[in-house]
C-alpha positions in Angstrom: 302.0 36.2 -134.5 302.4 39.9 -135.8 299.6 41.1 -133.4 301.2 38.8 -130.6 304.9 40.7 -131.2 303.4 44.2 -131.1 301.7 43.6 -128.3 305.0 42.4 -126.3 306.8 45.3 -128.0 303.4 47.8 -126.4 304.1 45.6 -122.9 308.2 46.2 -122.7 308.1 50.3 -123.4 304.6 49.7 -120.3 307.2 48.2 -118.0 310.0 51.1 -118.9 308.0 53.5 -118.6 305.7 52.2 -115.7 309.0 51.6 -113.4 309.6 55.3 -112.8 306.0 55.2 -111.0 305.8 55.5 -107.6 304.0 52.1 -106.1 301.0 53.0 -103.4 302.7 54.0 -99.6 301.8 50.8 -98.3 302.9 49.0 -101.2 306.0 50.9 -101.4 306.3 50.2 -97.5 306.7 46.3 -98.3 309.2 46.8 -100.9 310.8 49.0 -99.1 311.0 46.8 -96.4 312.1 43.8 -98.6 314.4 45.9 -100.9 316.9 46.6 -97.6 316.7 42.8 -96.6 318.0 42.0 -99.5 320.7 44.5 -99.8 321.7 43.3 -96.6 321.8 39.7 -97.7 323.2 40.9 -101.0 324.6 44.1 -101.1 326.6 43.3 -104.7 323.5 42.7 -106.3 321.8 45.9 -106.0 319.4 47.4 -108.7 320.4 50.8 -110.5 317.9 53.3 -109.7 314.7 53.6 -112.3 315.3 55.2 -115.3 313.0 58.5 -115.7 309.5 58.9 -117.9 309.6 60.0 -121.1 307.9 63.2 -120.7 305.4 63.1 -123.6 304.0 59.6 -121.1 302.4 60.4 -118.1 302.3 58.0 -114.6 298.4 57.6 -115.6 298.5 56.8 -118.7 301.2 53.9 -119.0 299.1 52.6 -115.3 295.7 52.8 -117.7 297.6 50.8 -120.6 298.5 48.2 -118.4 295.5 47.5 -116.7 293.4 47.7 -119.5 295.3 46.2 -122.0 293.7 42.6 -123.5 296.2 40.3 -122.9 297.1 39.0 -118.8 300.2 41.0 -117.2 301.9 39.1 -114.5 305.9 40.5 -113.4 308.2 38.5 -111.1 311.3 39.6 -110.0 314.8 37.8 -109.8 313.7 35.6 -106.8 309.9 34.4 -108.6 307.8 37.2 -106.4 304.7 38.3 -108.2 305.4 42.2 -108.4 303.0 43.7 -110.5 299.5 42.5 -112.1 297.0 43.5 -114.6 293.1 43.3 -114.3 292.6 40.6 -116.9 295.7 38.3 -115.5 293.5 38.4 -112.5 290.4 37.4 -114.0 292.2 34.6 -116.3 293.5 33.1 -112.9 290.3 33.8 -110.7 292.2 35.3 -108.2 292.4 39.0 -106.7 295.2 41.4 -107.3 296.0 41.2 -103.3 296.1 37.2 -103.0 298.6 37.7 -106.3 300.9 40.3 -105.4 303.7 39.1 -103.1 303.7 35.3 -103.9 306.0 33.4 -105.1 304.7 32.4 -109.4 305.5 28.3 -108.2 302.8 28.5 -105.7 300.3 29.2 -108.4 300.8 26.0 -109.8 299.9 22.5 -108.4 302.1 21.4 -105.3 303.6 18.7 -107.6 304.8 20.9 -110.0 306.1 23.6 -108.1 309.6 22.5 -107.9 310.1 21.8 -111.2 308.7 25.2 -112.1 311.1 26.8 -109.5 314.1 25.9 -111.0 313.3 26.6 -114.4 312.2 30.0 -113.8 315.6 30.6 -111.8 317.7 28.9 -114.5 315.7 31.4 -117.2 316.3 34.6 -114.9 320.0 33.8 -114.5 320.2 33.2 -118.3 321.0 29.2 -118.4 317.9 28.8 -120.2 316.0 30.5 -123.1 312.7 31.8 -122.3 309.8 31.2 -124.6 306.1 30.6 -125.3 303.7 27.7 -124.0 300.3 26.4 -123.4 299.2 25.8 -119.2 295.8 26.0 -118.0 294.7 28.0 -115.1 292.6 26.5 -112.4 289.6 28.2 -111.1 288.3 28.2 -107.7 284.8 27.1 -109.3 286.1 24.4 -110.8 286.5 25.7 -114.2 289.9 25.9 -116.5 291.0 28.6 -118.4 293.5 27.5 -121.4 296.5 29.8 -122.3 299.0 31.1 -124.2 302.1 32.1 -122.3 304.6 34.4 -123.7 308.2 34.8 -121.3 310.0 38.0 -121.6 313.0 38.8 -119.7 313.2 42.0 -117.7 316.4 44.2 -117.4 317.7 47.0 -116.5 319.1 49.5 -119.1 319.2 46.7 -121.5 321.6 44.7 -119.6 321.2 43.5 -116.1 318.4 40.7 -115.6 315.6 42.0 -113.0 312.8 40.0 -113.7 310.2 38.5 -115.5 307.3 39.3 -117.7 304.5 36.7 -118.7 302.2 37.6 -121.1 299.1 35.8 -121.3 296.4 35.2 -124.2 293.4 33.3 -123.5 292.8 30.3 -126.0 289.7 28.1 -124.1 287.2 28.8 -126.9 290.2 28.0 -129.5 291.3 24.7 -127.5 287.7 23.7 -127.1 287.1 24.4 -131.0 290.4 22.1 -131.4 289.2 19.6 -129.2 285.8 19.5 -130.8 287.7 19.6 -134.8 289.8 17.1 -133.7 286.8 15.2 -132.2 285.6 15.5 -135.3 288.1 14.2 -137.1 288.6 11.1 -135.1 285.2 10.3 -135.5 284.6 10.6 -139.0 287.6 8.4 -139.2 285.9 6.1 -137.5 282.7 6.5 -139.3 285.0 6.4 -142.7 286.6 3.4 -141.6 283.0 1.8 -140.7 281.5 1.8 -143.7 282.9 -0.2 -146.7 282.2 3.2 -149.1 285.1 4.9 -150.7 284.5 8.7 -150.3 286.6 10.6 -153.3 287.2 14.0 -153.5 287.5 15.3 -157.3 288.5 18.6 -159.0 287.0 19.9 -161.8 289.8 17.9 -164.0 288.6 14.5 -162.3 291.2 14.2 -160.6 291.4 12.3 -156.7 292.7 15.0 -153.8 291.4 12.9 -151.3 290.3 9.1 -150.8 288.8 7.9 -147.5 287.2 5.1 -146.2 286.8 2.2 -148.7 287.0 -1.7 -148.0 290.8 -3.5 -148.0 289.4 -6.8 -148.9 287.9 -5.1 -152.1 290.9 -4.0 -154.7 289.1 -1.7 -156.4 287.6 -0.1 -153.2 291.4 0.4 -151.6 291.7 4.0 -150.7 295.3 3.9 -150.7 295.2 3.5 -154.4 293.4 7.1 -155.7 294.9 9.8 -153.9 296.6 12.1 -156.9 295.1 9.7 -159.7 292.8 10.7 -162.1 289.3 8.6 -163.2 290.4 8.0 -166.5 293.4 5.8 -164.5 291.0 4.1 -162.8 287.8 3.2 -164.7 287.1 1.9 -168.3 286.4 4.2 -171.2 282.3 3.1 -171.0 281.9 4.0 -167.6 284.0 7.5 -166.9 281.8 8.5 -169.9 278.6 7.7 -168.0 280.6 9.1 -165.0 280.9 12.5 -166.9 277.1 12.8 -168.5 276.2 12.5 -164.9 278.4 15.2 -163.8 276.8 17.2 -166.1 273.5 16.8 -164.6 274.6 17.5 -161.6 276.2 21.0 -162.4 273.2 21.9 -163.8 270.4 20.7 -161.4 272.9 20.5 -157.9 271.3 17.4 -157.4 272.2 14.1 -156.7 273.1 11.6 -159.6 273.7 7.9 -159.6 276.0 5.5 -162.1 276.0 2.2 -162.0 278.8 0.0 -163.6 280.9 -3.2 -163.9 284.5 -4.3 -163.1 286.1 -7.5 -163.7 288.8 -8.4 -161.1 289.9 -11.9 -159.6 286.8 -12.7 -158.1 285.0 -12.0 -161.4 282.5 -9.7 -162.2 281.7 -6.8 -159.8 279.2 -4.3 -159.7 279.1 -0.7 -158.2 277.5 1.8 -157.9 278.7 5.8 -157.7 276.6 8.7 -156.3 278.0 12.2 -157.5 277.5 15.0 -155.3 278.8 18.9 -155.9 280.8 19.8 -153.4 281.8 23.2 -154.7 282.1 25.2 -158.0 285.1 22.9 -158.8 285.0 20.2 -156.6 282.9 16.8 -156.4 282.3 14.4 -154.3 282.1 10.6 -155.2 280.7 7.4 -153.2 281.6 4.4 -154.5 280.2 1.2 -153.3 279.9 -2.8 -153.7 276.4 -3.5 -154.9 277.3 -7.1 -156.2 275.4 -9.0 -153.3 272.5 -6.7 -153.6 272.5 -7.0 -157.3 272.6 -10.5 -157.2 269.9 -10.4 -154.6 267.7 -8.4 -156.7 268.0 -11.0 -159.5 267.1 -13.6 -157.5 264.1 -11.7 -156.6 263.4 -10.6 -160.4 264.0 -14.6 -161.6 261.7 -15.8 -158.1 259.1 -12.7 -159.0 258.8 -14.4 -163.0 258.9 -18.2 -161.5 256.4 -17.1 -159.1 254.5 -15.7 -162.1 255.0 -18.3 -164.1 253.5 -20.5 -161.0 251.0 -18.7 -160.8 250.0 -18.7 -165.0 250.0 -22.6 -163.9 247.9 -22.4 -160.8 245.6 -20.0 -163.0 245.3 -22.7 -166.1 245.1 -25.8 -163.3 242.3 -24.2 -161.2 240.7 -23.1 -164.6 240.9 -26.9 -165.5 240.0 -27.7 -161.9 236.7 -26.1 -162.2 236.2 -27.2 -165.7 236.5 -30.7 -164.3 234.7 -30.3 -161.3 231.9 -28.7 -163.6 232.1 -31.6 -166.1 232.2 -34.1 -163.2 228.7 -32.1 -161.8 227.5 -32.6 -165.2 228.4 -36.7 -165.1 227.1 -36.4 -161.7 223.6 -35.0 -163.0 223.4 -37.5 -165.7 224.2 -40.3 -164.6 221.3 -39.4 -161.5 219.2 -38.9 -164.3 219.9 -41.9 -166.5 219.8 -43.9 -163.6 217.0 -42.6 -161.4 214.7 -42.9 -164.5 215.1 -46.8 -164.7 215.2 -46.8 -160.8 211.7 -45.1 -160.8 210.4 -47.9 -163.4 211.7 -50.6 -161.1 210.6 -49.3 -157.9 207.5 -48.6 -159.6 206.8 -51.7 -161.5 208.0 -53.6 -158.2 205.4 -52.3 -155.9 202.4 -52.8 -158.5 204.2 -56.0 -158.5 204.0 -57.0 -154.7 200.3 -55.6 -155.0 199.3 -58.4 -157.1 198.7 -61.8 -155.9 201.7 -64.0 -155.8 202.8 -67.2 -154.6 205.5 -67.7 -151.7 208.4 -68.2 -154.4 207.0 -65.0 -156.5 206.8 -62.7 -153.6 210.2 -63.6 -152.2 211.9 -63.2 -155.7 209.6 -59.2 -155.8 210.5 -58.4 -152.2 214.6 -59.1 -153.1 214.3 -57.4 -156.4 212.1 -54.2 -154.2 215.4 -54.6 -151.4 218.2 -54.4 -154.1 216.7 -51.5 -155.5 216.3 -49.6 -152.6 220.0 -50.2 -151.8 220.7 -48.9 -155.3 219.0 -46.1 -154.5 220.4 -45.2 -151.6 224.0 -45.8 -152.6 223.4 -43.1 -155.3 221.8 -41.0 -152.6 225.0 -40.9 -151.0 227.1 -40.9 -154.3 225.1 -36.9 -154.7 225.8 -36.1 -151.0 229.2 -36.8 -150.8 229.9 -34.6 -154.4 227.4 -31.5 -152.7 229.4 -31.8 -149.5 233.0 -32.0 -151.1 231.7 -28.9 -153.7 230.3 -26.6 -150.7 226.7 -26.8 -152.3 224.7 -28.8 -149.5 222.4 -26.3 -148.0 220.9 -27.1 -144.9 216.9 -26.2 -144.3 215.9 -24.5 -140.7 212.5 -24.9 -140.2 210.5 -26.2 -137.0 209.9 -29.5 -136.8 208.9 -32.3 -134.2 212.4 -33.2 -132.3 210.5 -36.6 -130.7 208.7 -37.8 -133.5 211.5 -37.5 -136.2 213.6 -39.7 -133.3 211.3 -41.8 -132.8 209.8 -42.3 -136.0 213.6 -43.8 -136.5 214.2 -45.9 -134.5 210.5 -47.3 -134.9 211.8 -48.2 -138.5 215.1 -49.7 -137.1 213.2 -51.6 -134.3 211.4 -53.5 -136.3 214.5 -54.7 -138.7 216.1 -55.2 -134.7 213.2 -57.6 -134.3 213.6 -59.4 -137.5 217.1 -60.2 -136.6 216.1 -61.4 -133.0 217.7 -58.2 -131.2 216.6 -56.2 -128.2 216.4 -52.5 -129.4 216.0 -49.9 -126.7 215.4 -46.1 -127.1 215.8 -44.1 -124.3 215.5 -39.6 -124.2 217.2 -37.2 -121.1 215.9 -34.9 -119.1 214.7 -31.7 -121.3 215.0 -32.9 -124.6 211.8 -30.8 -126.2 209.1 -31.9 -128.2 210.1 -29.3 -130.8 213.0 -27.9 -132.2 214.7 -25.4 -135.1 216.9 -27.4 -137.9 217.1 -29.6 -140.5 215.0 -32.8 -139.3 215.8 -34.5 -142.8 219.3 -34.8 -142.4 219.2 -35.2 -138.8 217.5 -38.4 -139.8 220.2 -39.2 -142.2 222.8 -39.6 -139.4 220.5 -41.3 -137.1 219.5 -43.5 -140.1 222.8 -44.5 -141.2 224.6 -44.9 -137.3 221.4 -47.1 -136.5 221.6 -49.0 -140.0 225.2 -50.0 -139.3 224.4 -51.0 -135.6 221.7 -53.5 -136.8 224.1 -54.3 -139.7 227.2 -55.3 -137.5 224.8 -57.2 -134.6 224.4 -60.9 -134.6 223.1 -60.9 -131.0 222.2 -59.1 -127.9 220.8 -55.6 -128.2 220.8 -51.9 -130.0 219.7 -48.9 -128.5 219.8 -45.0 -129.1 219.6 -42.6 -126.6 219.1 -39.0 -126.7 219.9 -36.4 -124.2 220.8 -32.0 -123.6 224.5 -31.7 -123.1 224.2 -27.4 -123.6 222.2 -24.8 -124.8 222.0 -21.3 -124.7 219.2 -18.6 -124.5 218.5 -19.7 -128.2 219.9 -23.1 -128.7 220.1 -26.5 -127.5 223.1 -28.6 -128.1 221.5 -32.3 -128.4 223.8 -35.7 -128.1 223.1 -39.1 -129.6 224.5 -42.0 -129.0 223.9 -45.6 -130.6 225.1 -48.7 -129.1 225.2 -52.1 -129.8 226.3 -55.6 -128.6 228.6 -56.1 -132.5 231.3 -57.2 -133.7 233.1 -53.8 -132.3 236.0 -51.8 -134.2 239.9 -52.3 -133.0 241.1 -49.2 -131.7 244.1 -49.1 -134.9 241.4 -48.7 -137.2 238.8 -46.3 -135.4 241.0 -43.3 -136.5 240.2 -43.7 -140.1 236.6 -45.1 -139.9 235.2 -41.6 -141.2 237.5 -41.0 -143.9 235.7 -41.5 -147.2 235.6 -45.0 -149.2 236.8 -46.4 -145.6 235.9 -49.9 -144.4 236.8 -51.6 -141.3 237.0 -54.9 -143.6 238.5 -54.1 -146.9 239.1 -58.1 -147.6 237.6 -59.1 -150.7 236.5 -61.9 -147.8 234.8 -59.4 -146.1 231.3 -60.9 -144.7 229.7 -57.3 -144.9 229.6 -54.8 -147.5 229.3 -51.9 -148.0 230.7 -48.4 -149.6 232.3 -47.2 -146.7 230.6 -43.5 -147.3 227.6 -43.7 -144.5 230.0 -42.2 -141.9 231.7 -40.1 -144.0 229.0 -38.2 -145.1 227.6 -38.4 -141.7 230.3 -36.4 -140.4 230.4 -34.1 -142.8 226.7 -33.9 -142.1 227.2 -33.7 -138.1 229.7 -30.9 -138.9 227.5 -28.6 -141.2 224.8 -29.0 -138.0 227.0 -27.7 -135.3 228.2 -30.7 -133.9 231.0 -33.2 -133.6 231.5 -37.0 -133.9 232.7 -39.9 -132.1 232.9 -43.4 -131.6 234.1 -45.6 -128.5 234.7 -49.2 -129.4 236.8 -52.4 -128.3 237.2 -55.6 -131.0 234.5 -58.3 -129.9 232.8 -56.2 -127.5 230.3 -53.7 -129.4 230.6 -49.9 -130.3 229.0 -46.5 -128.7 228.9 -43.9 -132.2 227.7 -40.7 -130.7 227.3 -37.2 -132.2 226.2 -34.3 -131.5 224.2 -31.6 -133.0 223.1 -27.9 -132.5 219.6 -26.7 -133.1 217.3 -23.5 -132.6 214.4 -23.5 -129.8 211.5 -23.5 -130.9 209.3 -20.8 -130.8 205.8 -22.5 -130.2 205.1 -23.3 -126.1 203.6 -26.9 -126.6 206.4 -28.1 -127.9 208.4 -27.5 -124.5 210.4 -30.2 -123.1 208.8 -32.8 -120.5 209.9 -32.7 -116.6 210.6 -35.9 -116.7 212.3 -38.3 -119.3 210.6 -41.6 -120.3 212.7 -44.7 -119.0 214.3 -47.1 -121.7 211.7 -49.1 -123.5 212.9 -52.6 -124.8 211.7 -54.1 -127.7 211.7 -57.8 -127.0 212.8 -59.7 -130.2 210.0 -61.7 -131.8 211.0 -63.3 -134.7 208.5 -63.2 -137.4 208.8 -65.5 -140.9 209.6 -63.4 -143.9 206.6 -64.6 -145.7 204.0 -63.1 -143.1 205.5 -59.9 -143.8 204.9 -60.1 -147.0 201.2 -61.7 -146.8 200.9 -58.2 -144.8 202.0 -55.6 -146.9 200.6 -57.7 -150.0 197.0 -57.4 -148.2 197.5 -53.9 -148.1 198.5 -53.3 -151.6 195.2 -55.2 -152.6 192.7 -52.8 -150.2 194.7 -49.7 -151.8 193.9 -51.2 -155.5 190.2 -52.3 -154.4 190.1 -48.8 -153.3 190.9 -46.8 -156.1 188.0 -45.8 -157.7 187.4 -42.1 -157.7 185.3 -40.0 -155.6 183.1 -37.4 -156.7 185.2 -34.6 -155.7 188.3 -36.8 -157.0 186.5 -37.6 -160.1 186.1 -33.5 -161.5 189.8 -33.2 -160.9 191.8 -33.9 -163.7 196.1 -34.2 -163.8 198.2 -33.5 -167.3 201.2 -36.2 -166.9 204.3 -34.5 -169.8 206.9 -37.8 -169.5 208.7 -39.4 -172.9 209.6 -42.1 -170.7 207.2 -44.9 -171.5 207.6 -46.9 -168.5 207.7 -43.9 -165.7 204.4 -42.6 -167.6 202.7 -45.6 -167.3 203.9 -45.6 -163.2 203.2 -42.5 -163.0 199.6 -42.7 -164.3 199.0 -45.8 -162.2 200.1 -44.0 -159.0 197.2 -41.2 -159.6 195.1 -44.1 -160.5 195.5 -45.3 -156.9 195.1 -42.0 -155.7 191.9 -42.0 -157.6 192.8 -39.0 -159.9 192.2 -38.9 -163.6 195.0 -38.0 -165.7 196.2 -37.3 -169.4 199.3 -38.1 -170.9 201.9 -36.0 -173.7 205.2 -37.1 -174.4 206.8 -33.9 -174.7 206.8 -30.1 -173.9 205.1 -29.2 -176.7 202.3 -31.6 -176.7 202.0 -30.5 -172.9 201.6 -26.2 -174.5 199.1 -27.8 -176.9 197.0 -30.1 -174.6 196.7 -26.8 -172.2 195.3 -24.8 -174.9 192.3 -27.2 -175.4 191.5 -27.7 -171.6 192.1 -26.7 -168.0 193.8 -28.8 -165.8 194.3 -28.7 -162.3 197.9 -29.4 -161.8 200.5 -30.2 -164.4 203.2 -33.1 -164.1 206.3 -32.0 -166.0 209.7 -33.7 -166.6 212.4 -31.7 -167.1 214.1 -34.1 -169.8 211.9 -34.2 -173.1 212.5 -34.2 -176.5 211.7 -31.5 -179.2 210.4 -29.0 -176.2 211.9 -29.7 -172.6 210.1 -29.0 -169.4 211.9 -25.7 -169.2 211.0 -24.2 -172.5 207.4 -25.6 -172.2 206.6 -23.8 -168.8 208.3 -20.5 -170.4 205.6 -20.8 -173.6 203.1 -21.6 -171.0 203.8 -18.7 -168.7 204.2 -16.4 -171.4 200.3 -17.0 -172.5 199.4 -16.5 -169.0 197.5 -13.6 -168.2 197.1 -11.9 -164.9 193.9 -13.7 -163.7 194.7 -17.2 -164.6 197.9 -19.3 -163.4 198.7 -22.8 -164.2 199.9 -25.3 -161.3 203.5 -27.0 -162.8 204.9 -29.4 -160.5 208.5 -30.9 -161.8 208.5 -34.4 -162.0 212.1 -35.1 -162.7 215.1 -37.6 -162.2 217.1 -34.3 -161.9 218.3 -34.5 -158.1 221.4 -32.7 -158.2 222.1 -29.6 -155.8 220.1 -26.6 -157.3 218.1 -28.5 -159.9 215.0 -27.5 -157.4 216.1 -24.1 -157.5 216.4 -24.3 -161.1 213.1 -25.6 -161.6 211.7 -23.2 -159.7 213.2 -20.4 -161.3 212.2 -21.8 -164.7 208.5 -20.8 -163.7 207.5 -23.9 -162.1 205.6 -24.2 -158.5 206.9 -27.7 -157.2 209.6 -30.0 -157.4 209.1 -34.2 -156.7 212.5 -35.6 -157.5 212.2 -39.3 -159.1 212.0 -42.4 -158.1 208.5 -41.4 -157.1 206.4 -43.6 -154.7 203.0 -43.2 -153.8 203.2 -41.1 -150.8 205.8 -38.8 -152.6 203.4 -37.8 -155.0 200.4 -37.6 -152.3 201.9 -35.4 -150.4 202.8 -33.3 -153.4 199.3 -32.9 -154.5 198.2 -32.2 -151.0 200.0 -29.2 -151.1 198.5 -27.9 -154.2 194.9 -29.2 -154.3 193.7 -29.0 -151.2 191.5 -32.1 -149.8 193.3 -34.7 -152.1 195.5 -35.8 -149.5 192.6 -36.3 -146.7 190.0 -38.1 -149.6 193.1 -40.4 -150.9 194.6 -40.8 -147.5 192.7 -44.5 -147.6 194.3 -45.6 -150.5 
């Protein structure tokens, strides 16, 4: 305000001095002009002539002054005519000096304010009202405003009579705008402070509050209206404004950031909070409280979820550790009982086949042929029993070799015709278009499914017919997608129960009046079977009316060109039932068994080979030993691993039988000694003969050293085709027995 006085003061000795100066002739001319109107109109009110220059002030000068002086000139005289001017008055209005000069000061403003202005500047020329300072804006031509100060001086002549005018003008845009843009400012981080639930504390050096903002109502501690021109030690507990301190300690000496964390009880209970320090300057700091209760409580739950789920998981670790434990012991039970009961099966089977190849009245052979049918079914049920644990423990492996497509199908349903017969059914067998002679897969366990979907057709059938047909429903450049389908005439499956019917342990009939039996696992395991092949499967069947089980299953093409597909599928074949009398059958195959014992004496070839037979079991030896009789083989006997070592040392044999299961010196430890003595000209043939028939005991065998595995029970042509495939000839010179 100083520099704004001394400038007025510089701008009244200007308009003194600059009044003696003569205006410009046609300036002069106009107010000369007006000047004599107006002492016509109002001859009283004349002016008293100029006073004269100082001398030491020239005309120039004072003009210079004027013109270049940094605050906007603008003179009016008694009536509101613009008089006189300066350069930056001009530029704050954005008008020229001419366009100025002559108008009235109310037609500079906007038409709706020009009256008002009117009569206040004539009420502040005539003295009714005080002159003073205020803030207008000046409108541009280009649209822009100029803000400004306005300072009102009154104009008279020799200190007494009123002549004019005299606004002085300062321009304050950049100040407004800055004021606009603080106060801006302001109102937003008002906004922002009233946003956030934080309390934002200003401290001194003494700790204590100059300023509070911001803060939650609903949270007494966190009421702003509460700190302003409080101190901490008013405020928090004796524990806490000491951590507050240490803290602020840090941060004077590293200008960082530092965090406290602490605990109020209030009304709602316990609270927690948390305070950030920051310096603001040499003696001031900043504090920003918040409400971390929710969070904290959060974090807990997290921590006490993070140990349960720990914990869980020290369970889950200790339940799948006993999982496997039991899964390994129930592998273990698994493999023993196959082993404990395969090695009594093999001595029935056995026993019952020299049996049936013995002459025997009609009662006798009836009572062998049941005794041979029982164990068979035995057999097969634990068969299944091993699939279904190798399927449910991921262990089944599949094999992928070429094999005969046609013959494996129709070796099948040969077997199944024949039973079909027995029972007086039709059975029909029928293949589509471009099913090939050949294919890539697992034949044995394609047979499985056949086996088992065929064995339940003849099962459920009283009367009428069962058929299977085979036909190509896809294939790619590589593969062929095959479907099967069985039918038969049954006793059919209501449609409630067909959506269960390959769940495992599942029967149709679970009555203990049930007419058939059964485990209920064939069609489990033969979709678990279809499954690991590629395939899918179904069944479509009405109560009363017969069933249609079909599956399908993926396999490789076959490499080898005569084993391409036929142009033309054979029509359905029926096998007209012809029931035949139990007991012919069996004259039949007993004939047989008596050619094969009147035929097994030795050939010549047969007669220099000679077999070593390791089995403890006294009853599978003797089989065993009566099978390579048959085949015309000699053999010796040991009943142990060690014996086996021993007997090798004294002579050569051609192949060696081992069991696995021996006492004093297993299989396993006797083909190690035996390997171990082996040089690198001479190797012994070991073939396992074991009731070991678990997943991987074959693998396990043949890791052990051995060359061959034969799983027990062991039939005749089991253990022929074994030999075949490591003494050549044996098969084609035993092939009649």
């Amino acid at each position: 305000m100083g520099f704004i006085a001394g400038l007025l003061c510089i701008a009244a000795l200007l308009w003194i001095l600059i009044r003696t100066r003569r205006p410009a002739a046609g300036q002069r001319v106009a107010i000369a002009e007006e000047r004599a109107e107006r002492e016509v109109r109002e001859p009283a009110r004349k002016l008293p002539r100029p006073v004269a220059l100082r001398p030491e002030f020239s005309e120039e000068s004072m003009e210079g002054l004027f013109e270049t002086a940094p605050i906007g000139y603008m003179e009016i005289d008694r009536d509101g005519i613009v008089r006189r001017v300066n350069r930056l008055e001009c530029k704050l209005r954005g008008r020229d000096a001419n366009d100025l000069l002559g108008m009235h000061c109310a037609e500079l403003l906007p038409e709706i304010e020009r009256k008002r202005y009117r009569e206040q500047i004539q009420r502040k020329i005539k003295g009714d009202s005080a002159v003073g300072t205020y803030h207008c804006e000046y409108p541009h031509e280009n649209g822009r405003t100029v803000a400004v100060e306005v300072h009102e001086q009154l104009l008279r002549h020799h200190g007494r009579a009123i002549v004019g005018m005299r606004m002085a003008s300062i321009d304050i845009t950049e100040r407004k705008n800055s004021e606009v843009a603080a106060y801006q400012n302001a109102t937003e981080l008002r906004a922002l402070f009233q946003a956030f639930p934080d309390l934002f504390l200003r401290l001194d050096e003494s700790e204590n509050v100059l300023d509070a903002k911001g803060g939650s109502r609903s949270d007494a501690f966190l009421s702003a209206d509460q700190f302003p021109g409080r101190n901490l030690q008013d405020l928090l507990p004796a524990s806490v404004l000491a951590e507050v301190r240490a803290a602020q300690k840090k941060v004077r000496a590293s200008n960082a950031m530092e965090l406290v964390e602490f605990g109020i009880e209030d009304q709602l209970g316990q609270q927690s909070y948390e305070m950030r320090l920051l310096p603001l300057n040499w003696d001031q700091w900043i504090a920003v409280v918040r409400n971390i209760t929710a969070r904290t409580a959060s974090e807990q739950r997290l921590k006490d979820n993070s140990q349960e789920l720990e914990q869980k998981n020290e369970e889950l670790e200790k339940a799948l550790t006993a999982a496997r434990e039991a899964t390994r012991m129930k592998s273990r039970f698994l493999a023993n009982m196959s082993h404990e009961i395969r090695t009594p099966m093999n001595g029935v089977l056995g026993m019952t086949d020299f049996l049936l190849g013995t002459p025997l009245d009609p009662q006798q052979q009836e009572y062998a042929e049941s005794i041979k049918r029982s164990a068979d079914s035995l057999l097969a049920l634990i068969n299944d029993i091993l699939d279904l644990s190798r399927i449910e423990a991921g262990k089944l492996r599949l094999d992928r070799a070429d094999f005969s497509l046609r013959s494996a199908i129709a070796e099948t349903t040969s077997m199944f015709a024949q039973r079909a017969r027995a029972k007086g059914l039709e059975f029909t067998s029928a293949m589509g278009p471009g099913v090939p002679e050949g294919a890539v897969g697992d034949a044995g366990r394609l047979r499985q499914v056949l086996t088992n979907l065929l064995g339940n057709a003849v099962k459920f059938t009283e009367r009428g017919q069962v058929g299977l047909k085979a036909e190509i429903v896809g294939q790619t450049v590589d593969e062929i997608q095959v479907k099967f389908t069985v039918h038969d005439s049954g006793i059919g499956i209501p449609a409630n129960e067909q959506g269960r019917l390959f769940d495992t342990f599942t029967q149709v009939d679970e009555s203990n009046t049930r007419k058939y039996g059964g485990t209920g696992l064939g069609l489990a395991i033969s979709r678990q079977l279809v499954e690991l092949l590629g395939g899918e499967i179904g069944v479509e069947s009405e109560a009363g009316k017969g069933s249609k089980f079909w599956f399908t299953v993926t396999l490789g093409k076959s490499a080898r060109p005569e084993v391409m597909a036929p142009a033309e599928s054979k029509p359905e074949v029926p096998i007209r039932p012809t029931p035949a009398p139990p007991v012919s059958v069996a004259k039949s195959q007993t004939g047989t068994a008596q050619r094969a014992e009147a035929q097994a004496q030795p050939s010549s070839m047969q007669g220099s080979l000679r077999i070593l037979l390791a089995e403890d079991n006294e009853i599978n030896q003797r089989i065993t030993l009566r099978l390579l009789q048959k085949l015309g083989l000699a053999a010796d006997a040991v009943v142990n691993g060690r014996e086996a070592v021993e007997a090798l040392e004294k002579r050569k044999y051609d192949l060696v039988l081992m069991d696995c299961q021996m006492p004093d010196m297993d299989g396993f430890e006797a083909t190690a000694v035996i390997r171990s003595r082996e040089g690198k000209s001479r190797h012994q043939t070991i073939c396992a003969l074991t009731a070991n028939a678990m997943d991987g005991d074959r693998e396990r065998c043949l890791a052990a050293g051995m060359d061959d595995y034969i799983s027990k029970p062991v039939g005749l042509e089991k253990l022929r085709n074994a030999l075949d495939r490591w003494i050549p000839g044996v098969g084609a010179l035993a092939s009649g027995n």
